[in-house]
C-alpha positions in Angstrom: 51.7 -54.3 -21.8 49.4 -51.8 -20.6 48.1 -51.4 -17.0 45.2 -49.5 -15.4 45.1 -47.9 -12.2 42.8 -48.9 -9.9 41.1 -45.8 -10.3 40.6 -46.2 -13.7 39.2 -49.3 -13.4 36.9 -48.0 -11.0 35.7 -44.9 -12.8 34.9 -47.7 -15.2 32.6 -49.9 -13.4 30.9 -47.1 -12.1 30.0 -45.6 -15.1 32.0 -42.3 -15.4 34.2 -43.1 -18.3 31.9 -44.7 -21.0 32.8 -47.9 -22.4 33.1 -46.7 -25.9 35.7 -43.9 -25.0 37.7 -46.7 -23.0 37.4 -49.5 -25.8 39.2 -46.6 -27.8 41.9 -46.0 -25.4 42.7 -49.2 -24.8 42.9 -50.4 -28.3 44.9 -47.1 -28.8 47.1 -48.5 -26.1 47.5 -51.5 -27.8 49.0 -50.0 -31.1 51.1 -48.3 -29.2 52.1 -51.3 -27.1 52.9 -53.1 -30.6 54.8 -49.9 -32.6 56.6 -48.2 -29.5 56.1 -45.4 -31.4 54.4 -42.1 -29.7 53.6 -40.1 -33.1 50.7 -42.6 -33.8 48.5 -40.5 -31.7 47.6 -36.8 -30.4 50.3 -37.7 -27.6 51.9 -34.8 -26.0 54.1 -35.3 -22.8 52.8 -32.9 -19.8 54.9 -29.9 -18.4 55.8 -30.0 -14.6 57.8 -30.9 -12.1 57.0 -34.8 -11.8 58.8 -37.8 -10.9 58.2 -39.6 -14.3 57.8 -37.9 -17.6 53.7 -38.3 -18.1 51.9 -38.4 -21.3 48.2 -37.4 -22.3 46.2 -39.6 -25.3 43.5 -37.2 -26.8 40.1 -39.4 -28.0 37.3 -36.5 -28.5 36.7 -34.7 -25.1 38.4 -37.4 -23.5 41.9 -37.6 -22.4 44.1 -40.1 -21.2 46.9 -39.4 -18.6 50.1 -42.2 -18.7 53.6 -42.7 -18.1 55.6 -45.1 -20.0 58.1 -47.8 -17.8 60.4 -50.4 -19.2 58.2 -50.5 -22.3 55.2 -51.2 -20.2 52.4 -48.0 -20.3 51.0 -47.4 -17.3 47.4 -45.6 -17.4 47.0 -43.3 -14.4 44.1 -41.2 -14.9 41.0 -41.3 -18.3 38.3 -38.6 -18.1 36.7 -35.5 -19.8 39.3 -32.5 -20.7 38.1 -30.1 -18.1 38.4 -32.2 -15.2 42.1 -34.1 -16.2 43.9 -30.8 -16.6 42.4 -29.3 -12.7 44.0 -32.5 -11.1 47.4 -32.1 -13.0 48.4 -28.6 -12.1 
């Protein structure tokens, strides 16, 4: 199953993340959902001290921040490259 953070959802509605670049995340998320398997993708896990290992999704300029739990992925953060790599640092 994949879940959205409020956030995301909200970046969505107002217009930040395009519809497009979210239709290809989620149907990315969706493959993934079905195989399990992380190599499907440009998937690299993030460096850091954090509580959960977290995962980016590359699509274009866009990136995907997620963290995978009891099979379930959990989608914390979707926006453009130079602004998702300032908040996780």
């Amino acid at each position: 199953m994949v879940y959205y953070e409020r956030s995301v959802r909200r970046s969505f509605k107002k217009g930040e993340i395009p519809k497009q670049v979210l239709k290809l995340f989620h149907n990315a998320f969706l493959s993934l959902d079905l195989t399990k398997d992380l190599n499907l993708f440009d998937i690299k896990k993030l460096k850091g001290n954090y509580k959960r290992e977290y995962f980016r999704l590359r699509k274009g300029k866009f990136r995907a921040i997620f963290y995978v739990e009891h099979g379930d992925f959990h989608v914390v953060y979707v926006g453009k490259r130079d602004e998702v790599y300032d908040l996780w640092q």
